[in-house]
Backbone as ProteinMPNN parsed JSONL, in Angstrom:
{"seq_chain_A": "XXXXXXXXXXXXXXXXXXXXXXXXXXXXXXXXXXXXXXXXXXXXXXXXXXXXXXXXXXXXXXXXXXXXXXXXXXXXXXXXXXXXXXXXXXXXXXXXXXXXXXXXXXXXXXXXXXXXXXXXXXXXXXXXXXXXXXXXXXXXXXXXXXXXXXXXXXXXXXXXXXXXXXXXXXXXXXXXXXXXXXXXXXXXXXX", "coords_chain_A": {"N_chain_A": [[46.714, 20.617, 71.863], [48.369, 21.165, 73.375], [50.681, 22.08, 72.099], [49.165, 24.829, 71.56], [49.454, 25.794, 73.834], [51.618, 26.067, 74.525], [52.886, 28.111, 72.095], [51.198, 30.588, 72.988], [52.539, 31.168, 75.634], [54.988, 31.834, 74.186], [54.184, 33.717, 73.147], [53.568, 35.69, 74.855], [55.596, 36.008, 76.522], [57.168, 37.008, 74.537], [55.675, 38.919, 73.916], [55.979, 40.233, 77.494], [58.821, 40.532, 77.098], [59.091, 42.569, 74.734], [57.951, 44.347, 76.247], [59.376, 45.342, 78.558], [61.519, 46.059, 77.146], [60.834, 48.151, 75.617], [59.825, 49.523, 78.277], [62.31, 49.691, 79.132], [63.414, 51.783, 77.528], [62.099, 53.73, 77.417], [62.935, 54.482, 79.653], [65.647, 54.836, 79.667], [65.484, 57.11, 78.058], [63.495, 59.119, 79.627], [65.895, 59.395, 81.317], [67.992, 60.347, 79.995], [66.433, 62.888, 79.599], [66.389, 63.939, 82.326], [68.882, 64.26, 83.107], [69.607, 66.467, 80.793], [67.868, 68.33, 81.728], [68.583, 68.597, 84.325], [71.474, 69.693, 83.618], [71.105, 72.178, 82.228], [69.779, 73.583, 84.315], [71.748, 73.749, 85.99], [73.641, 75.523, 83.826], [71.781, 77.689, 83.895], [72.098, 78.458, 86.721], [74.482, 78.897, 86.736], [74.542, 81.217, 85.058], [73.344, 82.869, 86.705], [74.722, 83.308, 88.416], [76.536, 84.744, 87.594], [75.368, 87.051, 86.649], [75.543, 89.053, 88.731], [78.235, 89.921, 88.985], [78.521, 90.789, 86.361], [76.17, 92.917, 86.694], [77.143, 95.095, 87.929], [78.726, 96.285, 85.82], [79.785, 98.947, 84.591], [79.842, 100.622, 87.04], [81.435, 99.039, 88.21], [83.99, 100.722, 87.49], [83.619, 102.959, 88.558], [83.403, 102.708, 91.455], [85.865, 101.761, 92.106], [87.326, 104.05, 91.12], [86.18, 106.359, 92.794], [87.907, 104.802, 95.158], [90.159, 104.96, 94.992], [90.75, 107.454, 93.926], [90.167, 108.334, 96.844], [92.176, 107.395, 98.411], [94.593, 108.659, 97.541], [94.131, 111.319, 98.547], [94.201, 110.892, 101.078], [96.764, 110.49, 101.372], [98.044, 112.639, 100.236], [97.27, 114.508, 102.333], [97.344, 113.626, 104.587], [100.307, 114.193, 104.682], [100.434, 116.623, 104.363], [99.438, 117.589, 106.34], [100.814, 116.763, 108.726], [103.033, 118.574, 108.004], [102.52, 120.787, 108.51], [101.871, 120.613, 110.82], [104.777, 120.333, 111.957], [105.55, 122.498, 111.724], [104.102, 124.525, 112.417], [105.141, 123.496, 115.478], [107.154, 124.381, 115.846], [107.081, 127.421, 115.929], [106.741, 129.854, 118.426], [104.476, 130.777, 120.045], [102.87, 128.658, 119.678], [104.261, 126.249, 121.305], [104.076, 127.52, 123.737], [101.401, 127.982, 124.426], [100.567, 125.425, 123.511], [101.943, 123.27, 124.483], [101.947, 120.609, 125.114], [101.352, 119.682, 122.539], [103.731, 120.15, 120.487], [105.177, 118.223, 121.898], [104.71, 115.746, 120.907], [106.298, 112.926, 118.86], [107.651, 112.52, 115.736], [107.594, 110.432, 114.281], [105.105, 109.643, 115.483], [103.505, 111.554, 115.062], [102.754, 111.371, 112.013], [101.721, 108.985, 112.018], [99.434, 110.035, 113.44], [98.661, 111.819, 111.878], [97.698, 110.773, 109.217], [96.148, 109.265, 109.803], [93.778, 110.874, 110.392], [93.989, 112.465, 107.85], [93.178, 110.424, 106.343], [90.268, 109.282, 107.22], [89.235, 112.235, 107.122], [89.372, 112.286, 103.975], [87.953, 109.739, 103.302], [85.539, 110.692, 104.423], [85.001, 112.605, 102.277], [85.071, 111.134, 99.535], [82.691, 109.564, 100.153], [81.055, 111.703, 100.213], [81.045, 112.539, 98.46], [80.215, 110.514, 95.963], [77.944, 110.111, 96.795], [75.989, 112.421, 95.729], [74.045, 113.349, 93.446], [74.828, 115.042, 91.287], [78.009, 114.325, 90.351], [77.713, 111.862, 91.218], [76.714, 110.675, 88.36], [77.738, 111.869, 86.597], [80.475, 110.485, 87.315], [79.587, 108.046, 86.691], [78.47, 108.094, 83.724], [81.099, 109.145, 82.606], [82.173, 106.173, 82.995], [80.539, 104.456, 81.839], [81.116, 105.167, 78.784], [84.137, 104.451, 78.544], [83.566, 102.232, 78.768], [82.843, 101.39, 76.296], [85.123, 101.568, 74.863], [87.025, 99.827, 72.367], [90.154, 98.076, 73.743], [93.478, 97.372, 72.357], [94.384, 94.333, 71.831], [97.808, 92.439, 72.806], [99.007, 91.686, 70.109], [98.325, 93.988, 68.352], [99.228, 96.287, 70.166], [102.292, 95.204, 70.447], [102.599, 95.708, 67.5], [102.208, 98.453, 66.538], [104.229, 99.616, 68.65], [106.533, 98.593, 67.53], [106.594, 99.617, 65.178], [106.722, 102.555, 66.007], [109.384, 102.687, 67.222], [110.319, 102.043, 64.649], [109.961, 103.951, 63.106], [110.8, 106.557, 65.039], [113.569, 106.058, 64.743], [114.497, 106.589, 62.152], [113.532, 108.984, 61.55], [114.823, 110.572, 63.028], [117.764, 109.633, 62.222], [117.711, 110.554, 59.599], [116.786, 113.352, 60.112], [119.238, 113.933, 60.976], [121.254, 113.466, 59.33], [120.277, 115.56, 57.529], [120.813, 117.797, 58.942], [123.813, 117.641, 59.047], [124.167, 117.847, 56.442], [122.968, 120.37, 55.803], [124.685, 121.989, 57.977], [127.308, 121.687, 56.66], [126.766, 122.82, 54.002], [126.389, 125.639, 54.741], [128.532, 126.422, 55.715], [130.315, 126.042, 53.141], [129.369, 127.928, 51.968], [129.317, 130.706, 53.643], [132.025, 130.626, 55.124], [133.797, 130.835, 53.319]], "CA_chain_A": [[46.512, 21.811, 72.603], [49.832, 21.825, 74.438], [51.599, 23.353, 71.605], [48.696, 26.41, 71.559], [49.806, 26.673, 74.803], [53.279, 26.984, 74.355], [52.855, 29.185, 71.617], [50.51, 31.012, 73.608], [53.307, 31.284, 76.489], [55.98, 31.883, 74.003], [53.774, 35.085, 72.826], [53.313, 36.32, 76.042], [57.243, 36.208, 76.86], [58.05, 37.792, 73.885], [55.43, 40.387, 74.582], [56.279, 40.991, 78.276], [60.178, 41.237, 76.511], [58.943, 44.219, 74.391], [57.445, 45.916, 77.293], [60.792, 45.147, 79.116], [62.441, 46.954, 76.073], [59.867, 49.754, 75.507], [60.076, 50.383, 79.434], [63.423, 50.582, 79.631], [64.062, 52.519, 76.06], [61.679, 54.997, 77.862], [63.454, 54.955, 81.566], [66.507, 55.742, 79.036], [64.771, 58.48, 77.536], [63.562, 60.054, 80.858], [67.134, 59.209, 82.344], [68.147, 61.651, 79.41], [65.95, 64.22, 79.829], [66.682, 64.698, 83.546], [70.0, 64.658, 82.384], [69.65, 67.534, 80.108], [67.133, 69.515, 82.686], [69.802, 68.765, 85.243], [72.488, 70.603, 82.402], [70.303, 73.263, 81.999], [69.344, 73.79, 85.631], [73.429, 74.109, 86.199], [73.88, 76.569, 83.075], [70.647, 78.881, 84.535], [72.935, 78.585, 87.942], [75.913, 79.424, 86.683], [74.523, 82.236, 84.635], [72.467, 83.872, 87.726], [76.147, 83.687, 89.472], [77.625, 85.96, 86.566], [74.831, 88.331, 86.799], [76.004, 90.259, 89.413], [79.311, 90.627, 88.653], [77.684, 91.585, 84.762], [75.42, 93.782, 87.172], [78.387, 95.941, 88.278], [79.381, 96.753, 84.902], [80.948, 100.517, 84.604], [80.052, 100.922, 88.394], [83.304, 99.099, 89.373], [84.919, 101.546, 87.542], [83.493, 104.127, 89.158], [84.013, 102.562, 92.678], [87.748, 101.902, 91.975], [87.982, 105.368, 90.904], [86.112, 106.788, 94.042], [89.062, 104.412, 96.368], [91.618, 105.07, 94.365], [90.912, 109.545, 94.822], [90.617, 108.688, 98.507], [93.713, 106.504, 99.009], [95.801, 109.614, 97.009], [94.071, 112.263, 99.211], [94.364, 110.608, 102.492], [97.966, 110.278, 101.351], [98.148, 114.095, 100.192], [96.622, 115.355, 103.13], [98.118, 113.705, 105.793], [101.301, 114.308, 104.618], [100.417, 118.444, 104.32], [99.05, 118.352, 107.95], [101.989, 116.72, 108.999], [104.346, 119.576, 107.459], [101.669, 122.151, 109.203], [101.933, 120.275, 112.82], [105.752, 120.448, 112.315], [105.404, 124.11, 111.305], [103.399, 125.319, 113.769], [105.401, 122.835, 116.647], [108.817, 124.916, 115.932], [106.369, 128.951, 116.795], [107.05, 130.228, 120.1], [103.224, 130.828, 120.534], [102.66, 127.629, 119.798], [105.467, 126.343, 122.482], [103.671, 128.118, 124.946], [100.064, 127.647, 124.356], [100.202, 124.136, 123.201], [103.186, 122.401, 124.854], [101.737, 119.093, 124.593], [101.518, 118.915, 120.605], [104.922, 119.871, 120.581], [105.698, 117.055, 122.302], [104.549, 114.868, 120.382], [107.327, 112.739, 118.144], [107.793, 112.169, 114.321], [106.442, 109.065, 113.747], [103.531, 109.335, 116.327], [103.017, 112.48, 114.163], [102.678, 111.168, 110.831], [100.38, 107.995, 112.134], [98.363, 110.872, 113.651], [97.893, 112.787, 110.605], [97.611, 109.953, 108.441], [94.487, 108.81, 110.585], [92.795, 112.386, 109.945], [93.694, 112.258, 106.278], [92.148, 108.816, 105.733], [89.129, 110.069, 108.013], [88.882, 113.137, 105.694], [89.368, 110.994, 102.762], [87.131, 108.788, 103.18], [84.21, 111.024, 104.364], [84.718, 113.374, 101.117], [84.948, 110.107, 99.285], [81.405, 109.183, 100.717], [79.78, 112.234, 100.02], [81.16, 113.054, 96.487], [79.765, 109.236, 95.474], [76.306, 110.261, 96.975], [75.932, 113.444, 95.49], [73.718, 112.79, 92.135], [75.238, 115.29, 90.007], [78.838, 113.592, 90.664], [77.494, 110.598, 90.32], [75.8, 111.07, 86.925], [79.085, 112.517, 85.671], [81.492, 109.293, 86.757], [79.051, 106.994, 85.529], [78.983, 108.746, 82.402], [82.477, 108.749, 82.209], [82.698, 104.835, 83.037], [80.019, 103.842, 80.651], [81.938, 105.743, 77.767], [85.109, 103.785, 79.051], [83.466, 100.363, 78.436], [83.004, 101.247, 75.149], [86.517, 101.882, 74.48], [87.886, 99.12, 72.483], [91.311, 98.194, 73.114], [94.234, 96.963, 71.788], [95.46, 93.425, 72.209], [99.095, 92.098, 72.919], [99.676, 91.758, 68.743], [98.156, 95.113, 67.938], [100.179, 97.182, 70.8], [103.275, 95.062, 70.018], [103.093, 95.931, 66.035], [102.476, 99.82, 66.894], [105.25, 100.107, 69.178], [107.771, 98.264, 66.765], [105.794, 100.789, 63.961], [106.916, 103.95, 66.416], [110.293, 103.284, 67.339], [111.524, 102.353, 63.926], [109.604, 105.336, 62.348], [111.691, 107.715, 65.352], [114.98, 105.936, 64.005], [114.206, 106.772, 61.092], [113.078, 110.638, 61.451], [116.289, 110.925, 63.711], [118.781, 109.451, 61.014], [117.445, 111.524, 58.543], [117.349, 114.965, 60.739], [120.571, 114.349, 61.566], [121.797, 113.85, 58.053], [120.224, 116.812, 57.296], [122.083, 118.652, 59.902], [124.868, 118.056, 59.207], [124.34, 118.876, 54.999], [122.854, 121.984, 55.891], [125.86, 122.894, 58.049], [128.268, 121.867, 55.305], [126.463, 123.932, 52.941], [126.533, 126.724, 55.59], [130.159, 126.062, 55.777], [130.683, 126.483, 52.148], [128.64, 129.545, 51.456], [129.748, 131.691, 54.674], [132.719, 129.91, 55.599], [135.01, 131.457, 53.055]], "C_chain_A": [[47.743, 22.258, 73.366], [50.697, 22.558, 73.198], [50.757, 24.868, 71.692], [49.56, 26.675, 72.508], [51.465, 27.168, 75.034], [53.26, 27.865, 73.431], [52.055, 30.505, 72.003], [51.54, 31.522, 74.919], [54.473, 32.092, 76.216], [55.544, 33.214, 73.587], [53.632, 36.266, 74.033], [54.663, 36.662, 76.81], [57.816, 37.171, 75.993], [57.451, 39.181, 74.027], [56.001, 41.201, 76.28], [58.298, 41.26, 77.63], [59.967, 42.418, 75.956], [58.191, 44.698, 75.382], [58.682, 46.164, 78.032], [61.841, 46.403, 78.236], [61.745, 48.343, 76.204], [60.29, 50.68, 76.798], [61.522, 50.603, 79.92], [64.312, 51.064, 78.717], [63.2, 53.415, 77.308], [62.132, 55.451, 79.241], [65.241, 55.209, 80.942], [66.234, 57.252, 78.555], [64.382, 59.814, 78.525], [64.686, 60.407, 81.683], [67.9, 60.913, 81.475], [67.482, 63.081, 79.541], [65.898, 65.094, 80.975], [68.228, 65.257, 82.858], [69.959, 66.134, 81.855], [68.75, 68.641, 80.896], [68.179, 69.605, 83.888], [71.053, 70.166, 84.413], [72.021, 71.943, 82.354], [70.233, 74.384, 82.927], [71.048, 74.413, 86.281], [73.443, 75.426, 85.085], [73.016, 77.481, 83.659], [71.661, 79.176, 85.791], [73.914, 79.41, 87.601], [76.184, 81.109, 86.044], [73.952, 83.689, 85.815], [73.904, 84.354, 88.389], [76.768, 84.943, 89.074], [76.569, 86.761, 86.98], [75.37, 89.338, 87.625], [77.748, 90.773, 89.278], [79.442, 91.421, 87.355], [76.83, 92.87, 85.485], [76.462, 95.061, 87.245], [78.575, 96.829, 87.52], [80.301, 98.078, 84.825], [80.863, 100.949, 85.938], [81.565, 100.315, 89.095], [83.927, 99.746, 88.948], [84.813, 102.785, 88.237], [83.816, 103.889, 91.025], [85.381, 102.681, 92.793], [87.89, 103.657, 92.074], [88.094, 106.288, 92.29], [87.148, 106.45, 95.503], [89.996, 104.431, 96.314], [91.831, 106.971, 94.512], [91.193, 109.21, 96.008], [91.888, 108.267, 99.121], [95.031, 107.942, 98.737], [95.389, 110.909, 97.64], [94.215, 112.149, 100.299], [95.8, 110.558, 102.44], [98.777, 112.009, 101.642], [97.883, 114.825, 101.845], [96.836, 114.975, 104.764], [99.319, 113.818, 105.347], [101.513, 116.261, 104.954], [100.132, 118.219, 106.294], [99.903, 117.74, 108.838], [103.281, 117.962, 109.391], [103.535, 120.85, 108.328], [102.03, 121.853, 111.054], [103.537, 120.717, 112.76], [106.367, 122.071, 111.956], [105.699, 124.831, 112.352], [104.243, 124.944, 115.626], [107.095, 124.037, 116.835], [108.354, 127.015, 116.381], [106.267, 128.617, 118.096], [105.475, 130.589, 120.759], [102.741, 129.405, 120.754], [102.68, 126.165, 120.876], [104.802, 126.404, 123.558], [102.573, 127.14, 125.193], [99.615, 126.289, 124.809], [101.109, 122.998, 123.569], [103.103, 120.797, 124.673], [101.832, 118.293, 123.193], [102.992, 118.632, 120.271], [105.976, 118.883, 121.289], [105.898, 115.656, 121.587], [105.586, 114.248, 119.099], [107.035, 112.54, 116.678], [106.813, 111.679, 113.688], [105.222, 109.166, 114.62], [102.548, 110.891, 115.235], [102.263, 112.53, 112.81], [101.917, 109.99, 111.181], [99.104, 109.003, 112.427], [97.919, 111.722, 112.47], [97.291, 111.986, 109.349], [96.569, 109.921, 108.657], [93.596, 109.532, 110.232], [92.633, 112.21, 108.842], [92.934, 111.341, 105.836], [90.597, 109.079, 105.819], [87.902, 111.17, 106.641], [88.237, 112.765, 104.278], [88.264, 110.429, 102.102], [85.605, 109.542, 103.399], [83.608, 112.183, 103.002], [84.471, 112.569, 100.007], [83.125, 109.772, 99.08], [80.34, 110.42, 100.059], [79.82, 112.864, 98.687], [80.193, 111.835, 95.954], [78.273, 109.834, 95.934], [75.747, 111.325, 96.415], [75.283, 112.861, 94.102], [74.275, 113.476, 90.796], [76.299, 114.429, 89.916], [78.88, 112.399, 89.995], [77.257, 110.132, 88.842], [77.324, 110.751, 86.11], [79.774, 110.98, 85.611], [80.411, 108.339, 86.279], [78.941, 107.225, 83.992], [80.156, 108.777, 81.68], [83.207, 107.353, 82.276], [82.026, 104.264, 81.989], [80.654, 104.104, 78.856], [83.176, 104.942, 77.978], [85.015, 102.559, 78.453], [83.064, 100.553, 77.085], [83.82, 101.447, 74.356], [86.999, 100.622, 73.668], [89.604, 98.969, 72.488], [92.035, 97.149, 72.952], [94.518, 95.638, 72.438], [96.534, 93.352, 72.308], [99.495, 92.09, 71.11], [99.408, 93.189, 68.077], [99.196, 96.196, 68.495], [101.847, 96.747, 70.715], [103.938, 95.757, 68.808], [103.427, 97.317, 65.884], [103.645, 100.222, 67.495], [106.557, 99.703, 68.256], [107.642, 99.649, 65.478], [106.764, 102.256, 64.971], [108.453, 103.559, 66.092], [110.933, 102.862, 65.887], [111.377, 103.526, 63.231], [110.633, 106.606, 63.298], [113.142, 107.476, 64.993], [115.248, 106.298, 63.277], [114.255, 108.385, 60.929], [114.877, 111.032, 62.487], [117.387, 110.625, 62.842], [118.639, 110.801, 60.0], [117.034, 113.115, 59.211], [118.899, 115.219, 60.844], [121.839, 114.56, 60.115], [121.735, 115.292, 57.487], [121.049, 117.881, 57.914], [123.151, 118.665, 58.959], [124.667, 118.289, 57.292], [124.046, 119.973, 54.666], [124.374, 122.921, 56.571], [127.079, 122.876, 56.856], [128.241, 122.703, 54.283], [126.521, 125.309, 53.559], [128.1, 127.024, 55.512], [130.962, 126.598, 54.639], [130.341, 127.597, 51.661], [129.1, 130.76, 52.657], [130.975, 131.426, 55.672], [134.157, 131.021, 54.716], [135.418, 132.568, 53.122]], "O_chain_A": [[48.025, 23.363, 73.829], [51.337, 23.58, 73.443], [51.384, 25.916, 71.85], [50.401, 27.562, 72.36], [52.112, 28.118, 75.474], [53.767, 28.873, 73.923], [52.274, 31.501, 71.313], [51.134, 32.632, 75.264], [55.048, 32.802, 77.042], [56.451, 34.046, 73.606], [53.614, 37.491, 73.913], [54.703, 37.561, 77.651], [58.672, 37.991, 76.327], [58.065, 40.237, 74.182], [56.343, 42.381, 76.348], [58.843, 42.328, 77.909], [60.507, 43.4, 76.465], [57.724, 45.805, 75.114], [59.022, 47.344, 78.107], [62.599, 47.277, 78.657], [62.125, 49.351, 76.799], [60.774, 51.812, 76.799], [61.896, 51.389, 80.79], [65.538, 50.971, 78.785], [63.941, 53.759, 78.229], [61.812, 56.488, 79.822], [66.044, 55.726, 81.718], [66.865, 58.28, 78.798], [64.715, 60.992, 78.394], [64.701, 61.319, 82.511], [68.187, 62.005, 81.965], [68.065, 64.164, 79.567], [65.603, 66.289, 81.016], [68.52, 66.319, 82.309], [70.335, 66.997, 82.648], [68.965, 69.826, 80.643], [68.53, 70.703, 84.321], [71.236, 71.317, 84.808], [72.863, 72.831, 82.484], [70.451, 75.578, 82.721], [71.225, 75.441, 86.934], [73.209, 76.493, 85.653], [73.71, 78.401, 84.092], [72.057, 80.342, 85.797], [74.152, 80.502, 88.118], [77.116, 81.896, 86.204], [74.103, 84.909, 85.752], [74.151, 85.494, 88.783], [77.294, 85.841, 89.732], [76.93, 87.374, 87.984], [75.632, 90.451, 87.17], [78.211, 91.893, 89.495], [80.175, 92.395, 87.183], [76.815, 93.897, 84.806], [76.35, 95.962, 86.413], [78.654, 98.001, 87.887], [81.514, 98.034, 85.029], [81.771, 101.719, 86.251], [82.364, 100.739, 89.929], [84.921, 99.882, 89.662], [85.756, 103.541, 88.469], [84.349, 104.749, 91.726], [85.981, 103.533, 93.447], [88.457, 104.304, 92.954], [89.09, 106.773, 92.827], [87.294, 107.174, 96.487], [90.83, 104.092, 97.154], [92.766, 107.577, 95.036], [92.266, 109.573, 96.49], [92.464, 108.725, 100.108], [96.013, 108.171, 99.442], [96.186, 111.816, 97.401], [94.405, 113.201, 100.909], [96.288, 110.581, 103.571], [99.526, 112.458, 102.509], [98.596, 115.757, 102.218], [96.623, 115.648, 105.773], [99.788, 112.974, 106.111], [102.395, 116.89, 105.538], [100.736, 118.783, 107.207], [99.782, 118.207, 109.971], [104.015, 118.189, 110.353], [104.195, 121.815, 108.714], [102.296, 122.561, 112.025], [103.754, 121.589, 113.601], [107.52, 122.497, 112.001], [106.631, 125.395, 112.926], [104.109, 125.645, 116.63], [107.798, 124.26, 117.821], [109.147, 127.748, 116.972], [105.898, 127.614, 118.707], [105.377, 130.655, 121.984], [102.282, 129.016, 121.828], [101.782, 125.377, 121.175], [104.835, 125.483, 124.374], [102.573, 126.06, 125.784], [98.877, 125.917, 125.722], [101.031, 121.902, 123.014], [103.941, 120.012, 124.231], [102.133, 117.158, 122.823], [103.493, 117.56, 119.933], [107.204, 118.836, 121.216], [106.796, 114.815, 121.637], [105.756, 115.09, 118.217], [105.831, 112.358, 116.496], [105.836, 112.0, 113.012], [104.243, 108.563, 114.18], [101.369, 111.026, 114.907], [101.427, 113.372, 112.482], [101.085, 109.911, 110.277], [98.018, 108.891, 111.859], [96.791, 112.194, 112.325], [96.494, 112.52, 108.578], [95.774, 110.463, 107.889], [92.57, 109.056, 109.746], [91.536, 111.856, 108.41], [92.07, 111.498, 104.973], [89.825, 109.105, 104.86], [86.887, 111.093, 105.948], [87.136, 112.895, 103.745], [87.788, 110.51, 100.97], [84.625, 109.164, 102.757], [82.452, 112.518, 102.747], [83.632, 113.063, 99.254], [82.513, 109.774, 98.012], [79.225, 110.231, 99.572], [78.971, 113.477, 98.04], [79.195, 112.304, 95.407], [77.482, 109.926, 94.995], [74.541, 111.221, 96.636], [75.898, 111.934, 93.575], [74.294, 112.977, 89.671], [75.909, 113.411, 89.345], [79.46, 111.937, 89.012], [77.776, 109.108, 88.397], [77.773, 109.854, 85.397], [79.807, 110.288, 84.593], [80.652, 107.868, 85.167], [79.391, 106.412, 83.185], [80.3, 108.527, 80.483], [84.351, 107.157, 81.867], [82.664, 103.593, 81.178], [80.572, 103.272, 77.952], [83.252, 104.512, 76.826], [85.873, 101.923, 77.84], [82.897, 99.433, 76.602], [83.541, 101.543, 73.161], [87.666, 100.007, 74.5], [90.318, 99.488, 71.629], [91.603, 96.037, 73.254], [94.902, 95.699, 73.606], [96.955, 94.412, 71.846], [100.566, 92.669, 70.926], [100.247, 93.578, 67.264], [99.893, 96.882, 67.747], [102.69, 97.632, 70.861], [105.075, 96.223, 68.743], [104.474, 97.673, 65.344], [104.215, 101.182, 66.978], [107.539, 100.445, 68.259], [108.541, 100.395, 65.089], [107.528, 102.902, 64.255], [108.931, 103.907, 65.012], [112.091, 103.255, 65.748], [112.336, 104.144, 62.768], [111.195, 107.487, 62.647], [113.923, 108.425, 64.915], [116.445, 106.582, 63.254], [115.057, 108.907, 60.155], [115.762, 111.842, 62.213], [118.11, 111.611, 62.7], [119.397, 111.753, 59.815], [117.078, 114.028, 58.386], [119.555, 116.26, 60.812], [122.781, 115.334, 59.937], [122.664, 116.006, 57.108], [121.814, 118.662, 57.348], [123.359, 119.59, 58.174], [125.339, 119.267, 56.965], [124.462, 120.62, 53.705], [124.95, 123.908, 56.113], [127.6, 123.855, 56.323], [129.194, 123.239, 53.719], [126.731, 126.211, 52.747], [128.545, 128.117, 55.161], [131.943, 127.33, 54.775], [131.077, 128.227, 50.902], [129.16, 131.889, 52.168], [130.988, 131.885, 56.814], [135.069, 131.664, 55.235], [136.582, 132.817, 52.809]]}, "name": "protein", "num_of_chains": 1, "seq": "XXXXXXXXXXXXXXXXXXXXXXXXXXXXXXXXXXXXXXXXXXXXXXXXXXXXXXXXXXXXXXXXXXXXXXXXXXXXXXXXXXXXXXXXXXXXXXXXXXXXXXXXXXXXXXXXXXXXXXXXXXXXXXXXXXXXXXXXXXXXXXXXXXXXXXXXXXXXXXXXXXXXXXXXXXXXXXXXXXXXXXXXXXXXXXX"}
């Protein structure tokens, strides 16, 4: 009876060994599958991040565009009301009236008009962008934009080598011409 029981002992070892195995083939298996829900859980992350800058899409071109008018009209426009203050500062009504503007120097002149222009700028800026026809339009004109494709670095390289030897080319051969037309001019009304 003592060997049943060792074989009886030795079955019971080798079974708790395959549960040993089983349970930790399957605490591999779950280790993987966090794993890969972890992976997942990061890619969903990383993609929610892009969304909003994907959200944007032809609107940043239309913002740019809207800060890029105001930057070149606040520029325009304090520079004109500048040339108007130093106008108006050199009239003898002006002189009178307003003695204090005319006081005022160069540079304190041109920060002061600048300030207005920006001002300006920025509130025509504001209410062109809110305006729905406006709007309509540059989005319209940005979404058309993003469907532009263009050219890579080997395409715009090959074109530009393509132009200038084609104007070398049309210039050699005008100029040849020239001058065999005048020769022939030369010979026919020359003598």
């Amino acid at each position: 009876m003592a060997t049943e029981d060792e074989k009886d002992d030795k079955e019971t070892t080798e079974a708790d060994a395959s549960d040993d195995t089983s349970s930790s083939a399957s605490s591999d298996e779950s280790a993987i599958e966090k794993a890969e829900a972890s992976e997942r859980e990061s890619e969903e992350e990383a993609e929610d991040d892009a969304e909003p800058a994907a959200q944007l899409g032809a609107t940043r071109y239309v913002m740019a565009g809207f800060f890029a008018a105001s930057i070149a009209i606040a520029y325009v426009l304090g520079r004109t009301l500048a040339a108007i203050w130093a106008r108006l500062s050199e009239a003898r009504w002006f002189q009178t009236n307003m003695a204090a503007l005319t006081r005022v120097g160069e540079e304190e002149r041109a920060e002061i008009t600048t300030l207005i222009g920006a001002i300006i700028a920025i509130g025509g800026a504001v209410y062109a962008y809110r305006r729905s026809d406006v709007r309509q339009w540059t989005d319209d004109v940005a979404s058309e934009l993003s469907k532009v494709s263009w050219p890579d670095k080997g395409e715009v390289t090959t074109s530009t080598v393509i132009v200038i030897v084609c104007s070398a080319f049309a210039t050699v051969y005008l100029a040849l011409l020239d001058r065999f037309w005048g020769f022939v001019t030369n010979l026919v009304y020359g003598s």
